[in-house]
C-alpha positions in Angstrom: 88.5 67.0 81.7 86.9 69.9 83.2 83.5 70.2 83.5 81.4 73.1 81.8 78.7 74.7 83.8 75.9 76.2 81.5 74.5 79.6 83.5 71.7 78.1 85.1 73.9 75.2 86.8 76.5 77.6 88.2 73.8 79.6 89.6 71.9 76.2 90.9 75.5 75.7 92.8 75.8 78.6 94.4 71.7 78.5 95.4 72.8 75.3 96.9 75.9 77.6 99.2 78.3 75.4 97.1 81.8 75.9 97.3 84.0 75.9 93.7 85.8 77.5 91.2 84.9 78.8 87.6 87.1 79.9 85.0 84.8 82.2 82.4 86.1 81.9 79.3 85.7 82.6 75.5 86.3 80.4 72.6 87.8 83.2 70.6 90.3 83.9 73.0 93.7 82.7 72.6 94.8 83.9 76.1 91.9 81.4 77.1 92.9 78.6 74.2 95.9 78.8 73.5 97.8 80.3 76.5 96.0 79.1 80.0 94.3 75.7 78.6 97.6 73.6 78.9 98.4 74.4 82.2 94.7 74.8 83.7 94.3 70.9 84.5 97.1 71.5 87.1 95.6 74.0 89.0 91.9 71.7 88.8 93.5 69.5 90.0 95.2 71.1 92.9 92.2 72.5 94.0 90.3 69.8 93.5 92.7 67.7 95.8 91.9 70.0 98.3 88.3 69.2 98.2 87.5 72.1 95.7 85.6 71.1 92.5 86.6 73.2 89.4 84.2 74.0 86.5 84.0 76.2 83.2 81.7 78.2 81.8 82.4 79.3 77.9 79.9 82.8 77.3 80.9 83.9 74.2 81.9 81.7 70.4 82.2 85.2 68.6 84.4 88.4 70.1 81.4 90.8 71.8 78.9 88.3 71.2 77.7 87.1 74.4 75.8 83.0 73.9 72.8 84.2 75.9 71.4 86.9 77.8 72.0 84.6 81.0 76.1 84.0 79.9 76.0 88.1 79.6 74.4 88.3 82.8 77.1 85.6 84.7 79.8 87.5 82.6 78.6 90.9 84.6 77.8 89.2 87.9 81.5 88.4 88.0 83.5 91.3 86.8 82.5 91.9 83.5 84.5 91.4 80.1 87.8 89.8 80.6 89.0 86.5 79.8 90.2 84.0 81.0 88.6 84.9 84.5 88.7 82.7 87.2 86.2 82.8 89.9 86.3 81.5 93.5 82.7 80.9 95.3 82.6 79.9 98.5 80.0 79.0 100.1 77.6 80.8 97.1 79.5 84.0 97.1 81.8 85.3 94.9 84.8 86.2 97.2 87.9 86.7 94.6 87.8 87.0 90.7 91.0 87.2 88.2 91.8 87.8 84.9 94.3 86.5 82.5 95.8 84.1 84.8 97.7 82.0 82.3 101.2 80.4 83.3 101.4 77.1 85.8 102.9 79.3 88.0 100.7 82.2 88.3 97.8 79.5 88.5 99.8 77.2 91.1 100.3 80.1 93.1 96.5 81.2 92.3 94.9 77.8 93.7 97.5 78.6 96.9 95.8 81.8 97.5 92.2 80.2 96.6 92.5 77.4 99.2 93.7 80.0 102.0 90.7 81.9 101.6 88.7 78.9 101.8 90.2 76.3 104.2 
């Protein structure tokens, strides 16, 4: 199971010049849900056998209606609306953002491009 990040921990993480990957999503999306969730454990797990922990951060339960101020906030920080959006941080900085990656092969071949930017 992948863990989910409130606002203030992803923002602990990259304070802390962490290294990861969050995938922003919304509970009302079925490209998030329905579409990506089945095949998203394979691509945690690729990245995280490559040393690369993998988190989620859910920032909105209605369409528009962000949980917080502070899930608004990360929402903007990386990209704006969009979902499912997967983020890569390295080292505290958001170097690569994505939206609507979905298939096991579009996120396979999005933890290979991930990992060479990192490693």
């Amino acid at each position: 199971m992948i863990r989910e990040l409130s606002p203030a921990e992803v923002q602990e993480q990259m304070n802390q010049k962490e290294t990861f990957v969050l995938n922003v999503i919304a509970a009302w999306c079925p490209d998030c849900m329905v579409r990506q969730q089945p095949h998203f454990p394979g691509f945690a797990q690729k990245m995280e056998t490559a040393g690369i922990p993998v988190y989620q951060c859910c920032v909105q339960t209605e369409k528009l209606i962000f949980i917080s101020d502070e899930h608004q906030s990360l929402t903007d920080a990386f990209g704006g609306h969009g979902y499912p959006r997967t983020v890569l941080i390295a080292n505290g900085v958001m170097v690569d953002s994505r939206v609507e990656v979905m298939d096991a092969l579009a996120l396979s071949m999005l933890a290979d491009e991930f990992l060479q930017q990192v490693l």
